[in-house]
TORMAR-280053 format. One line per 4 residues: number of its first residue (from 1); for each residue x, y, z of N, C-alpha, C. Coordinates in nm, 3 decimals, decimal comma. Example, Ala and Ser with C-alpha at 12.3 -4.5 7.8 and 13.67 -1.06 7.14 Angstrom:
1) 1,319/-0,569/0,780/1,230/-0,450/0,780/1,320/-0,330/0,780 | 1,285/-0,225/0,708/1,367/-0,106/0,714/1,290/0,003/0,787
***
This chain:
1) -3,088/-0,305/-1,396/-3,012/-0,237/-1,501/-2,870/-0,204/-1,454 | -2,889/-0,151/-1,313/-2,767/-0,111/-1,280/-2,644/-0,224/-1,246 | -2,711/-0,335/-1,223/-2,611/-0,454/-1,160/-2,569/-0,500/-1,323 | -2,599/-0,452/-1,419/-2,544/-0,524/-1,560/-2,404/-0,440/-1,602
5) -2,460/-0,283/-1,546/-2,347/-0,215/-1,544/-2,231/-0,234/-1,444 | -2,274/-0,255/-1,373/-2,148/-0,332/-1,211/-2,083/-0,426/-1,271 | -2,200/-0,549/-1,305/-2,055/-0,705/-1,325/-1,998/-0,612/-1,468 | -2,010/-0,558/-1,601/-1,897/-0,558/-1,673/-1,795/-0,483/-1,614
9) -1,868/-0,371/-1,533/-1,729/-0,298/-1,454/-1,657/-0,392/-1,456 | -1,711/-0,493/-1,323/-1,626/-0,558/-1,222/-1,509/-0,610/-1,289 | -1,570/-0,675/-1,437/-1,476/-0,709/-1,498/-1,392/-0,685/-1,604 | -1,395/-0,543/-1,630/-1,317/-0,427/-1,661/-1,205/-0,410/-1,582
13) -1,227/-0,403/-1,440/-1,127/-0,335/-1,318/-1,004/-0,520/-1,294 | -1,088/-0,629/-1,337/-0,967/-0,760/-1,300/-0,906/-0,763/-1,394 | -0,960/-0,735/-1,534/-0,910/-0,819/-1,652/-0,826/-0,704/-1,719 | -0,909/-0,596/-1,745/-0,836/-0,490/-1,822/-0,765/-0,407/-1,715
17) -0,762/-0,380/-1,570/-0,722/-0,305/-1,539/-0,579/-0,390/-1,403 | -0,640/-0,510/-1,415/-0,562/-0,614/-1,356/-0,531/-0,570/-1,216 | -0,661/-0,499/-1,111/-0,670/-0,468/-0,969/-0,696/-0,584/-0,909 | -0,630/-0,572/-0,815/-0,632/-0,668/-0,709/-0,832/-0,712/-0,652
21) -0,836/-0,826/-0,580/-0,982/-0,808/-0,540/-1,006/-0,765/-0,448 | -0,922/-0,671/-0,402/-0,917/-0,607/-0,276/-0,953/-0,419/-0,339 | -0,898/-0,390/-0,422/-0,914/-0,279/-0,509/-1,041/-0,281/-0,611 | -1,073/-0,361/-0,644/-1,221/-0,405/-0,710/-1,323/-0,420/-0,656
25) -1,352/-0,466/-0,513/-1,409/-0,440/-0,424/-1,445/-0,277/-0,379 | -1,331/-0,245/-0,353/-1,355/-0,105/-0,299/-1,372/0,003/-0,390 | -1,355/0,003/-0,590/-1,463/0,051/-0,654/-1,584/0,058/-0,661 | -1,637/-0,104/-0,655/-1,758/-0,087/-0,634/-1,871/-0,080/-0,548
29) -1,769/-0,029/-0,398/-1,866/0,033/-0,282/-1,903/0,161/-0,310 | -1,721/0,223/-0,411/-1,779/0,333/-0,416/-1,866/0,378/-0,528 | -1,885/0,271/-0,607/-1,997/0,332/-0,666/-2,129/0,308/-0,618 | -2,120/0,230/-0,553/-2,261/0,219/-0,442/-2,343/0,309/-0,387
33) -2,193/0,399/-0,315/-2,241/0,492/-0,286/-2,334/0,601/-0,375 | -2,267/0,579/-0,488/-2,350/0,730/-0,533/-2,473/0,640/-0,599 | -2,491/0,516/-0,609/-2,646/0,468/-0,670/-2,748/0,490/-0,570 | -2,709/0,471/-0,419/-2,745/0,477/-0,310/-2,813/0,657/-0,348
37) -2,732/0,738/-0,286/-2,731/0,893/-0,358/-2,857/0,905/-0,526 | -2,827/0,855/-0,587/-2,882/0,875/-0,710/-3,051/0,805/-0,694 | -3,041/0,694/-0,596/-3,201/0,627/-0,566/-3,288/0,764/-0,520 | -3,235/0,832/-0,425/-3,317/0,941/-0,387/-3,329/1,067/-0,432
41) -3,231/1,067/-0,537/-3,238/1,195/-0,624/-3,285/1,198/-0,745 | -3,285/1,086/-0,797/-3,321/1,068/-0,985/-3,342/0,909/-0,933 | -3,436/0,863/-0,945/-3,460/0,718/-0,942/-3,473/0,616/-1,027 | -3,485/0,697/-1,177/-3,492/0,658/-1,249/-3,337/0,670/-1,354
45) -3,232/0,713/-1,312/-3,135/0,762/-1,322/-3,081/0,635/-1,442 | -2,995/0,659/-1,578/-2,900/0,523/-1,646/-2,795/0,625/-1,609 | -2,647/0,539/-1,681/-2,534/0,619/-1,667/-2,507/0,697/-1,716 | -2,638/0,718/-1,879/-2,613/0,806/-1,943/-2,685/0,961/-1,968
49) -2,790/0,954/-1,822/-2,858/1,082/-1,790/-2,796/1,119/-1,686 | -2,701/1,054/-1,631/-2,631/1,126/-1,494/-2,570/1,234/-1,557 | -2,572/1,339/-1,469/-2,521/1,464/-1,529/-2,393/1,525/-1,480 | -2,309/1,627/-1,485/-2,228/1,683/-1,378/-2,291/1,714/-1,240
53) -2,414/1,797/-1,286/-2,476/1,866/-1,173/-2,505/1,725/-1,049 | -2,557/1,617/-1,084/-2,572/1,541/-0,983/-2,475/1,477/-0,955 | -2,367/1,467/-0,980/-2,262/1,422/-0,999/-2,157/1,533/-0,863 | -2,154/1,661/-0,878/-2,148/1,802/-0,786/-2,224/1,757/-0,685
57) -2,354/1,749/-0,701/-2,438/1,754/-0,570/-2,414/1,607/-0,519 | -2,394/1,506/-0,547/-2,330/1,387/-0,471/-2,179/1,452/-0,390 | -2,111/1,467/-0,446/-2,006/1,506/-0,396/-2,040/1,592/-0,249 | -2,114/1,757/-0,279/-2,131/1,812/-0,147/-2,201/1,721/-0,039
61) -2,354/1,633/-0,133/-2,391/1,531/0,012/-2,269/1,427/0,086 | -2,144/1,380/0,007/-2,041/1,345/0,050/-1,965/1,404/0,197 | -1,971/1,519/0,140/-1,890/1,642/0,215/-1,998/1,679/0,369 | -2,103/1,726/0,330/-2,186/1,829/0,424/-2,286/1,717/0,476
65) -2,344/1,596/0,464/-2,367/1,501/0,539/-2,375/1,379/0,581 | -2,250/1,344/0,503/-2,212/1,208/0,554/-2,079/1,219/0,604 | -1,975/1,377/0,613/-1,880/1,422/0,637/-1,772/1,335/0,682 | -1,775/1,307/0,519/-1,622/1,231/0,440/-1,549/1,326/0,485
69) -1,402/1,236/0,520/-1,300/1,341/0,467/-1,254/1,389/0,353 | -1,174/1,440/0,305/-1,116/1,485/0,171/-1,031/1,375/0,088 | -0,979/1,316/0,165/-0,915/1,139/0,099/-1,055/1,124/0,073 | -1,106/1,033/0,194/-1,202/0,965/0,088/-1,308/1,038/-0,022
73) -1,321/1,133/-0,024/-1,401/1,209/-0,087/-1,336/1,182/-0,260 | -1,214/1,212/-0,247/-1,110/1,219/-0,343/-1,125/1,071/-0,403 | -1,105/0,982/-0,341/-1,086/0,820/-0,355/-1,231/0,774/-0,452 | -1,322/0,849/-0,408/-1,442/0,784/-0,441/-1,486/0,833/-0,593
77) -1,470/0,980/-0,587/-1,469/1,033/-0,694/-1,360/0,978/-0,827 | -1,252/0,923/-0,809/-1,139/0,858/-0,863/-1,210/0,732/-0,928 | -1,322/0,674/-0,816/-1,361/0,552/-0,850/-1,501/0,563/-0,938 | -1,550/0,661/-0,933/-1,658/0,728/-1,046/-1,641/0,759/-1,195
81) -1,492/0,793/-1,213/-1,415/0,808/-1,335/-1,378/0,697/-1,391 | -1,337/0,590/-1,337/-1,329/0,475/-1,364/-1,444/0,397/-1,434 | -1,544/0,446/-1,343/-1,650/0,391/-1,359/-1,700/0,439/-1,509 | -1,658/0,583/-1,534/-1,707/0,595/-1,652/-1,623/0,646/-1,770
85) -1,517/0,575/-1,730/-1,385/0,545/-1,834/-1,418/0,413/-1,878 | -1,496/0,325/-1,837/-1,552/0,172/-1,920/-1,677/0,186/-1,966 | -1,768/0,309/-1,912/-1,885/0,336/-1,999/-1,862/0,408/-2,145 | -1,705/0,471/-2,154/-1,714/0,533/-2,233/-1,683/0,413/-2,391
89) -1,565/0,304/-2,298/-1,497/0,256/-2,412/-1,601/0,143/-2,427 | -1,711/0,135/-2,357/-1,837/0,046/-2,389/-1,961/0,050/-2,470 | -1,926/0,181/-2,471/-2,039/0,279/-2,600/-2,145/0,282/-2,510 | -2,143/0,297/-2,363/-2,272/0,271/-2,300/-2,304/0,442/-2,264
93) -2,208/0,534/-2,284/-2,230/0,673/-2,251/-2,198/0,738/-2,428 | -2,230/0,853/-2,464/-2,154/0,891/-2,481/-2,075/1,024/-2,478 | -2,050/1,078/-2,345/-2,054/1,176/-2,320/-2,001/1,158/-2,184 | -1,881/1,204/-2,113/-1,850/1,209/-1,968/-1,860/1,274/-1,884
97) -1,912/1,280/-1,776/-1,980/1,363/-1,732/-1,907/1,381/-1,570 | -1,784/1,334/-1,557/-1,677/1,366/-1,474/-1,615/1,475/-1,500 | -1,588/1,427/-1,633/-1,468/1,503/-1,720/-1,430/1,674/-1,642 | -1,544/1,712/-1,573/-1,506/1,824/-1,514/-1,520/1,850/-1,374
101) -1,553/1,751/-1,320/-1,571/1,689/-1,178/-1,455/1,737/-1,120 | -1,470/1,842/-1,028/-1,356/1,844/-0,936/-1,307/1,761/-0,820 | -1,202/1,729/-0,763/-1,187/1,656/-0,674/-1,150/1,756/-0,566 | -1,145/1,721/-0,454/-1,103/1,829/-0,324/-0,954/1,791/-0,319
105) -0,895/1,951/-0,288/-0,738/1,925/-0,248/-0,688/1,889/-0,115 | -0,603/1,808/-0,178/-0,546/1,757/-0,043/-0,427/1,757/0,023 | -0,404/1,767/0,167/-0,255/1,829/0,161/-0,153/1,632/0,198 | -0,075/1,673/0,139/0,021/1,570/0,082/0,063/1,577/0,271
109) 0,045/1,451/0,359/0,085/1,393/0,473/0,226/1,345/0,478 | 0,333/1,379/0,532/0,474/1,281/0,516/0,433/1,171/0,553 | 0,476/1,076/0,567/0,420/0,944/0,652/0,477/0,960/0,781 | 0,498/0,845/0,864/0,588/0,849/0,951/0,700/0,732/0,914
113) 0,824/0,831/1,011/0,924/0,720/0,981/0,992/0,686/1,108 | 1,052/0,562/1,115/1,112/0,457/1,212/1,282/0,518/1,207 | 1,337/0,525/1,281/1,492/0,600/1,301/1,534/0,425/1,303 | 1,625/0,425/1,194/1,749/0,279/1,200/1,706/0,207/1,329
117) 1,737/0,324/1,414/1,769/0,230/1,563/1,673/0,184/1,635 | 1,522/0,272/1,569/1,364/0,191/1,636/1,364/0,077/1,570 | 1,380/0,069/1,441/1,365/-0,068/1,346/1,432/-0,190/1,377 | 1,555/-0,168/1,501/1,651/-0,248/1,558/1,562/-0,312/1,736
121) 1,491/-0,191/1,763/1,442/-0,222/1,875/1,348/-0,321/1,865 | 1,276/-0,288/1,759/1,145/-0,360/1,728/1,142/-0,501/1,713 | 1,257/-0,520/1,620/1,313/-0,676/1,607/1,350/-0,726/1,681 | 1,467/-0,672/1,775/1,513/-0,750/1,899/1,457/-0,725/2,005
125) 1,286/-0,722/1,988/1,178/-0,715/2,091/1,113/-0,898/2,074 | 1,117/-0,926/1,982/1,129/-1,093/1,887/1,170/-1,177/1,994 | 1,061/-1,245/2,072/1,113/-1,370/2,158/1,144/-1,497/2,052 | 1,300/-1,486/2,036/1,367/-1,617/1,974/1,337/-1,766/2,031
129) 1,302/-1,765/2,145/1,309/-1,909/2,187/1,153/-1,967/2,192 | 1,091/-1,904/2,091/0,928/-1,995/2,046/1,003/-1,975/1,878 | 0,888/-2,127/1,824/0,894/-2,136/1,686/0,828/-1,967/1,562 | 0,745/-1,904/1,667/0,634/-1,826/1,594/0,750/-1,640/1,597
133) 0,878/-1,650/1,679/0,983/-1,618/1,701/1,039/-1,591/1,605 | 1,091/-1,731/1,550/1,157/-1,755/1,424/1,142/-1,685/1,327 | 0,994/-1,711/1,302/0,935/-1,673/1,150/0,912/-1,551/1,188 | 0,852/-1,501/1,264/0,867/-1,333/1,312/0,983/-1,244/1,219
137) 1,102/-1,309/1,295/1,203/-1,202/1,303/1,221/-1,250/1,092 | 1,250/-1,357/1,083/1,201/-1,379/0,948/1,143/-1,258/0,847 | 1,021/-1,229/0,884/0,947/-1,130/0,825/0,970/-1,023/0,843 | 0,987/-0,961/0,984/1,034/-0,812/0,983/1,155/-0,759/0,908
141) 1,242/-0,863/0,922/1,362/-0,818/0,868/1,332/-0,823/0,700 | 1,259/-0,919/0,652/1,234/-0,901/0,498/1,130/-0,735/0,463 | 1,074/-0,727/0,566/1,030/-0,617/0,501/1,119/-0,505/0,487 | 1,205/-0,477/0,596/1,231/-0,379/0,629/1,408/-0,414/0,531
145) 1,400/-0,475/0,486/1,488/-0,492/0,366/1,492/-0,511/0,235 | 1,346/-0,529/0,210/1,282/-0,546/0,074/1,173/-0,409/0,039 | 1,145/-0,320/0,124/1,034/-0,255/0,150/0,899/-0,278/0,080 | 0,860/-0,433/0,150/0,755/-0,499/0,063/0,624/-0,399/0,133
149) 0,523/-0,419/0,070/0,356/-0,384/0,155/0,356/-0,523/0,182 | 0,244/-0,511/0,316/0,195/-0,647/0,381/0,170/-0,729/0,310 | 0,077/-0,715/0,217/-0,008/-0,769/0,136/0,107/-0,847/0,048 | 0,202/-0,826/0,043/0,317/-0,879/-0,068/0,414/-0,984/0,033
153) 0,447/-0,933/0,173/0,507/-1,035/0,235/0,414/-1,149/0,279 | 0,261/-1,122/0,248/0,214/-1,273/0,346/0,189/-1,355/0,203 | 0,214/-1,298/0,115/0,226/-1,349/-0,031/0,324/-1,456/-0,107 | 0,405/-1,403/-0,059/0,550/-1,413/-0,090/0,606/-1,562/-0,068
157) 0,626/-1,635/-0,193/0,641/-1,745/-0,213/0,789/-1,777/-0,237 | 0,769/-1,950/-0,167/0,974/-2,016/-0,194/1,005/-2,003/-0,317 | 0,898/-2,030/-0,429/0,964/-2,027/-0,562/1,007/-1,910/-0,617 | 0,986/-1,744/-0,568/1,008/-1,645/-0,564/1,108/-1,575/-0,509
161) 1,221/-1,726/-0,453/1,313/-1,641/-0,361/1,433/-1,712/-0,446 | 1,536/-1,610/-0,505/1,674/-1,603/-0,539/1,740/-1,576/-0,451 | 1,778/-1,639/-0,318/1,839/-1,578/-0,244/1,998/-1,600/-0,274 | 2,073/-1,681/-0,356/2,158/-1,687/-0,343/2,195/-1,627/-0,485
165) 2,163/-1,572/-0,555/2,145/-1,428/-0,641/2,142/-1,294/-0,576 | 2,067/-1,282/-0,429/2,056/-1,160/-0,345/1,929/-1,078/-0,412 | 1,787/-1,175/-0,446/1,688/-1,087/-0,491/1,572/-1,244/-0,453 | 1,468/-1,095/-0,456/1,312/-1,202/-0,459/1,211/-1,169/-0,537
169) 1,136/-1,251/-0,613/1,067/-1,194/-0,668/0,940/-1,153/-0,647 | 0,824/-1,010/-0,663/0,724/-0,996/-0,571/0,601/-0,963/-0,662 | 0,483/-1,024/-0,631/0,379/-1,003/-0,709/0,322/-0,824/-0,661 | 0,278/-0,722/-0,698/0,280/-0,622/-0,627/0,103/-0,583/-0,674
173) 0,142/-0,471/-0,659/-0,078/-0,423/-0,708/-0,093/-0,480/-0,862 | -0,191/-0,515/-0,888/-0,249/-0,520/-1,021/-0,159/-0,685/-1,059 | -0,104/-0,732/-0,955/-0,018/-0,805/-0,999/0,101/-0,827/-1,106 | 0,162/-0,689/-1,047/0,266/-0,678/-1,140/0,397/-0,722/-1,043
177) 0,508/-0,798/-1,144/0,595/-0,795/-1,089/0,730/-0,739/-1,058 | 0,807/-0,766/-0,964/0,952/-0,711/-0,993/1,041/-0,787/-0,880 | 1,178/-0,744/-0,960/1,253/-0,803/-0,893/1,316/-0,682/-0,765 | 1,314/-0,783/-0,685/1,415/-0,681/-0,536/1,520/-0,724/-0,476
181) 1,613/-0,637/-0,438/1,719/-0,692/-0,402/1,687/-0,706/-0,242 | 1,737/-0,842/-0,176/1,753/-0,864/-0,084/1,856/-0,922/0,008 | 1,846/-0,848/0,189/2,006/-0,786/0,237/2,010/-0,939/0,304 | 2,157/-0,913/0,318/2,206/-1,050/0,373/2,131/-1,098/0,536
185) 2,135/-1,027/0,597/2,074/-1,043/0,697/1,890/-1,119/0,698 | 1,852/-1,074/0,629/1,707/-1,120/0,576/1,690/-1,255/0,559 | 1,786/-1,271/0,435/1,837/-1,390/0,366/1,869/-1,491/0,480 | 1,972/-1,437/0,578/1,987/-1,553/0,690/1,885/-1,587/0,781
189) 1,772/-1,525/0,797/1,673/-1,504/0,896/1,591/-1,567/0,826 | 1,558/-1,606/0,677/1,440/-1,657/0,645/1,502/-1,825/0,634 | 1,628/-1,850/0,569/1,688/-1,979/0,586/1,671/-2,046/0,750 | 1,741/-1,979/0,819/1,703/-2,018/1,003/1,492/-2,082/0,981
193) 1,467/-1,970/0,939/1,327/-2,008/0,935/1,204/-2,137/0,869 | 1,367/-2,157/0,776/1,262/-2,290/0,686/1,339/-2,378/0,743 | 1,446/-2,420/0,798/1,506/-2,526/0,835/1,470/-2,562/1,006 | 1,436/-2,417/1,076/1,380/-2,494/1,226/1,252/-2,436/1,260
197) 1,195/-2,385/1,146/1,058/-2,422/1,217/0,958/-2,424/1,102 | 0,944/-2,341/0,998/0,891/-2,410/0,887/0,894/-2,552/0,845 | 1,016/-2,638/0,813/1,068/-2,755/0,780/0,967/-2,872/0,872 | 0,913/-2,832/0,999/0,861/-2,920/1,140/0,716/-2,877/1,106
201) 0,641/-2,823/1,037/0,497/-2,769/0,976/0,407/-2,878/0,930 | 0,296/-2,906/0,972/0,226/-2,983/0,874/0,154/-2,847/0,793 | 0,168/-2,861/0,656/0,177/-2,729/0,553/0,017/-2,788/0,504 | -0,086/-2,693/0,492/-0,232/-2,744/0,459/-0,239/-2,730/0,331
205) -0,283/-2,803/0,233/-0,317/-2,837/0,070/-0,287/-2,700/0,049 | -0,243/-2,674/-0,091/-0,219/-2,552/-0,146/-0,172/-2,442/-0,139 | -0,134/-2,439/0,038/-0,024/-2,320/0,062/0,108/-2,391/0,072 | 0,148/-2,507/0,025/0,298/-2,538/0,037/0,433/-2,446/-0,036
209) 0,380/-2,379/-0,131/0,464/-2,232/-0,136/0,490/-2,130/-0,148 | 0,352/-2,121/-0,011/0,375/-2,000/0,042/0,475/-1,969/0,173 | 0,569/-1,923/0,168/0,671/-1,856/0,244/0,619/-1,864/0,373 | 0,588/-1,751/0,443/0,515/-1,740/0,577/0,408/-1,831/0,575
213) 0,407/-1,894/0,708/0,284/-2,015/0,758/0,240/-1,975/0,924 | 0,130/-1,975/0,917/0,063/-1,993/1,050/0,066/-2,075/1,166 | 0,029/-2,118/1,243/0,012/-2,231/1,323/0,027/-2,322/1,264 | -0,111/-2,330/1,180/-0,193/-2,437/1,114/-0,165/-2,493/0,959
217) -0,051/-2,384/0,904/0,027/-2,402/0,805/-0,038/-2,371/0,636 | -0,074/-2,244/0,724/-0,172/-2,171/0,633/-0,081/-2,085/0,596 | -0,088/-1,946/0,489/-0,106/-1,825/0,488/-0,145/-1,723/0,591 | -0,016/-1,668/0,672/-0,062/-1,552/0,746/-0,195/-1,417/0,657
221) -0,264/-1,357/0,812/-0,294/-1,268/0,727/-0,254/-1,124/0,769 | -0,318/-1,051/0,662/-0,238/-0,889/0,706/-0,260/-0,886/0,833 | -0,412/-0,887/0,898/-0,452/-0,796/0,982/-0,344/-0,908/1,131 | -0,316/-1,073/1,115/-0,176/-1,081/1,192/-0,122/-1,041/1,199
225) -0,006/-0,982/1,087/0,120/-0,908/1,027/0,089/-0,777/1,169 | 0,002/-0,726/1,164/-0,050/-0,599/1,192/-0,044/-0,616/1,361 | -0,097/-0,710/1,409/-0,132/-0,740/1,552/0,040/-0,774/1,652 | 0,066/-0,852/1,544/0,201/-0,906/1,573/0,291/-0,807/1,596
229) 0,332/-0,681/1,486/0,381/-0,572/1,516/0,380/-0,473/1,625 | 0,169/-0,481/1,675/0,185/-0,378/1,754/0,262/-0,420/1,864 | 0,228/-0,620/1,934/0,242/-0,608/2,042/0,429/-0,567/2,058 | 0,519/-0,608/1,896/0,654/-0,536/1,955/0,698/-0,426/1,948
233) 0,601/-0,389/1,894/0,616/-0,172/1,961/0,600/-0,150/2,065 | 0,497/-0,217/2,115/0,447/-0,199/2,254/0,583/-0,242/2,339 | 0,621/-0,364/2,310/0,733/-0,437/2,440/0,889/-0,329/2,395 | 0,896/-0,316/2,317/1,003/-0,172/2,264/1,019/-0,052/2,343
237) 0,853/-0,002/2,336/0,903/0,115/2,427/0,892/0,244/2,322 | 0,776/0,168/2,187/0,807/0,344/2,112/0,654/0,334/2,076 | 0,673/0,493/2,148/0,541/0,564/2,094/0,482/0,620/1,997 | 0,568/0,548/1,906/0,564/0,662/1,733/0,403/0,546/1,724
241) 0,317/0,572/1,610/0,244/0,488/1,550/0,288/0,426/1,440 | 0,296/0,323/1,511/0,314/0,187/1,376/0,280/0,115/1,317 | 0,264/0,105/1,173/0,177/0,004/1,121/0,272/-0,115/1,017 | 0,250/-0,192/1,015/0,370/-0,298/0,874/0,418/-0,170/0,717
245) 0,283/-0,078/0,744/0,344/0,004/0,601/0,441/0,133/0,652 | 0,464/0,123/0,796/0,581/0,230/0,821/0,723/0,186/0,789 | 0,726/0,050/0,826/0,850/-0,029/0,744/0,872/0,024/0,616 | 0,754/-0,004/0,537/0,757/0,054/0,391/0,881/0,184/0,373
249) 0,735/0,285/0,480/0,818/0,452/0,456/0,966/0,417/0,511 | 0,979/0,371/0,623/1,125/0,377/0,683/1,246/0,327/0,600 | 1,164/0,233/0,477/1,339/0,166/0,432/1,322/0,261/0,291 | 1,217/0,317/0,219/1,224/0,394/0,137/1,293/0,570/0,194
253) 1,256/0,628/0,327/1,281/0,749/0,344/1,487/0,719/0,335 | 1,525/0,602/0,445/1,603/0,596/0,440/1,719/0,556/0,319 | 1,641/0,482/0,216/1,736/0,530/0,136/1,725/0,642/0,031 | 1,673/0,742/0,022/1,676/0,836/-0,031/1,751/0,934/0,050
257) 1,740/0,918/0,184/1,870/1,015/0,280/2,005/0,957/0,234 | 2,001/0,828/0,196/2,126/0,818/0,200/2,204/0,873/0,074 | 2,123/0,869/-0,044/2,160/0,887/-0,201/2,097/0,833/-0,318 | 2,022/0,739/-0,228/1,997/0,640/-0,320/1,871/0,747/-0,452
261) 1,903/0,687/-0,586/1,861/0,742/-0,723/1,710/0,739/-0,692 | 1,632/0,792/-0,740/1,475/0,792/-0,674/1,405/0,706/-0,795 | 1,462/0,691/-0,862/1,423/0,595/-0,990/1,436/0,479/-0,941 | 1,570/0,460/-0,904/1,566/0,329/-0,843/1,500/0,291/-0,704
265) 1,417/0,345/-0,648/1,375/0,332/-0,522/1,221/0,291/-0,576 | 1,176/0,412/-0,680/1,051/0,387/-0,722/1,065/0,231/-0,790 | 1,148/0,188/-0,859/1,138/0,034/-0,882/1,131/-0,041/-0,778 | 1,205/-0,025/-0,661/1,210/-0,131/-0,582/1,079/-0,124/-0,489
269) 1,000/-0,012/-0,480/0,874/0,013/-0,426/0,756/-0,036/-0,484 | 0,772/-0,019/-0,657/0,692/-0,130/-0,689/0,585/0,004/-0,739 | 0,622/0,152/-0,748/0,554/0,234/-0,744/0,538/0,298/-0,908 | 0,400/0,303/-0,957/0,372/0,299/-1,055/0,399/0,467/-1,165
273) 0,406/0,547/-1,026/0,448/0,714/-1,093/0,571/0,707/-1,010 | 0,666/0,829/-1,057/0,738/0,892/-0,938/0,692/0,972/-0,899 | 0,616/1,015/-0,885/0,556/1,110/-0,808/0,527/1,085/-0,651 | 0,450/0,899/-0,658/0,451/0,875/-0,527/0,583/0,886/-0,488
277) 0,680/0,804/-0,526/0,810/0,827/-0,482/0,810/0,914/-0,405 | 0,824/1,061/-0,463/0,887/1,165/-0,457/0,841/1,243/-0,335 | 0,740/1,173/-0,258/0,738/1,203/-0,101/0,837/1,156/-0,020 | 0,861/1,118/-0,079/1,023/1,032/0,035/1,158/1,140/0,007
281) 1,100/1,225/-0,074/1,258/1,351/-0,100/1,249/1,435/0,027 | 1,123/1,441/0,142/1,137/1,537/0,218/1,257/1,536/0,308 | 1,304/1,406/0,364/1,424/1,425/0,448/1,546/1,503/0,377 | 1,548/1,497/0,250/1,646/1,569/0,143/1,621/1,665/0,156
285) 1,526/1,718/0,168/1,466/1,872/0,152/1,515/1,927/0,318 | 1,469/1,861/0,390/1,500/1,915/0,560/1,644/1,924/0,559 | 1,732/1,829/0,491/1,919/1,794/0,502/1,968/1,923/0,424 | 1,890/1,979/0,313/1,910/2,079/0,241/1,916/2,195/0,264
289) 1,797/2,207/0,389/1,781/2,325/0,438/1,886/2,379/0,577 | 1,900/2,240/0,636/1,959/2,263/0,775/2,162/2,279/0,703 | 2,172/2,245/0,604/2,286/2,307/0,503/2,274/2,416/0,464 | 2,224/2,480/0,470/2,210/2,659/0,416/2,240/2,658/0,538
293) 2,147/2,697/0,621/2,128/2,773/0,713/2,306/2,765/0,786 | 2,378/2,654/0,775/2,494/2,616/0,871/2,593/2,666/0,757 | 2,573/2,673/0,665/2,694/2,721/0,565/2,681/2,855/0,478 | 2,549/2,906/0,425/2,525/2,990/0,359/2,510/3,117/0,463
297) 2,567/3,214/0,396/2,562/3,387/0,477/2,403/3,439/0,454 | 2,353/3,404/0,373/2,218/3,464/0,387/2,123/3,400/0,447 | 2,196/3,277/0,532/2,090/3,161/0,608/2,137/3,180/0,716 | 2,228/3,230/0,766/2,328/3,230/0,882/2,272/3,367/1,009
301) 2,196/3,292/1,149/2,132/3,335/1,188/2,243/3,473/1,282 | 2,186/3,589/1,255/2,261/3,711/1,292/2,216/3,708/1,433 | 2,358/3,701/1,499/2,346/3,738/1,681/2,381/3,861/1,728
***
């Protein structure tokens, strides 16, 4: 019964909700979880006798013994609503039984961010004189000038690149698109890249335009993107933790220090509220404060 309710999910969350299969996937673990939960509590359980109360008491077994954190706790519950935001418009409930489901609060993390001059180290940590070099410095510099997610640079196709317009175009979550502007420097680093060592590729059926290539003339994958990075943090010399999505925070924090409109940042992020945005105002907020304190008399520390 329950797997009849899964595949229309499933295909609720591609078609109507147009999530990635990477995000569709990880709905329906989490609803796993609570069928898992619901086998030993109500076994006989449809979607439309689930109640709040078991719905509460999943949550604390979440909490008190399988001791989720509060993200995921939060995440899963997100993915329960979902779940019965297509029971509702399916006529398969009728009655929601989230609807008052609390989620746990959570405290909003800054990310971390890369200072200009780590983002400089990192790159010219890039041994130029191998082909895998090339395309390296290629990619870092596109991210950290496009502020793509991983998942969008190992994506990221020739027919998608205006470079001599100064933009690319990027498939993003849900597969939405947009256009981004991209810096000259990037632009020269990915040209270097298709002419001496892309161009020399035997390219395997069906990835011929895809941008980044492997050895074998495949599609890189994230968890490369990821490996590749650490080892030039490591040869750098910085101990911050780094992942391909600190690029992200670093070219978004930085341009919001600089001025840049937060509207326009949230477009070029690809970010669906401003709200996410609007974690990237904290360096504004710190520049704001360390301005009182140096100019204002009621901030002005008495000696």
């Amino acid at each position: 019964m329950w797997e009849t309710y899964k595949k229309g999910f499933k295909a609720y969350l591609r078609l109507e909700k147009s999530l990635s299969e990477n995000s569709v996937q990880a709905y329906l673990a989490d609803l796993d979880k609570l069928l898992g939960f619901l086998q030993q509590r109500k076994p006989e359980a449809t979607p439309a006798s689930v109640s709040l109360e078991d719905l509460q008491a999943f949550v604390v077994s979440c909490h008190q013994e399988l001791r989720m954190p509060p993200v995921t706790q939060a995440r899963i519950i997100s993915g329960i609503r979902s779940f019965y935001r297509y029971c509702m418009l399916e006529q398969i409930v009728t009655n929601d039984p989230t609807v008052l489901l609390e989620s746990p609060k959570l405290s909003r993390k800054l990310p971390d961010v890369l200072h200009p001059v780590e983002i400089e180290q990192i790159i010219d940590a890039i041994d130029l004189s191998v082909p895998e070099g090339i395309r390296n410095k290629a990619i870092f510099e596109t991210m950290y000038s496009c502020g793509l997610r991983v998942s969008e640079v190992v994506s990221l196709k020739i027919s998608h690149l205006y470079t001599e317009l100064g933009f690319i175009r990027v498939i993003g979550k849900g597969d939405k698109e947009r256009l981004v502007p991209v810096g000259s420097s990037a632009i020269k680093h990915i040209d270097i890249y298709r002419k001496h060592t892309r161009a020399l590729q035997t390219i395997r059926p069906g990835h011929e335009d895809i941008l980044f290539l492997n050895r074998r003339g495949a599609a890189l994958s994230r968890v490369m993107i990821f490996m590749i990075l650490q080892e030039l943090v490591k040869k750098a010399g910085i101990t911050k933790h780094v992942s391909p999505h600190t690029f992200r925070h670093s070219f978004a924090t930085h341009l919001v220090e600089g001025g840049a409109d937060l509207r326009a940042v949230q477009e070029m992020l690809g970010h669906e509220s401003i709200t996410t945005t609007e974690i990237y105002t904290h360096l504004d907020r710190d520049y704001l404060r360390s301005t009182l304190q140096e100019f204002h008399p009621a901030f002005r520390k008495k000696t």
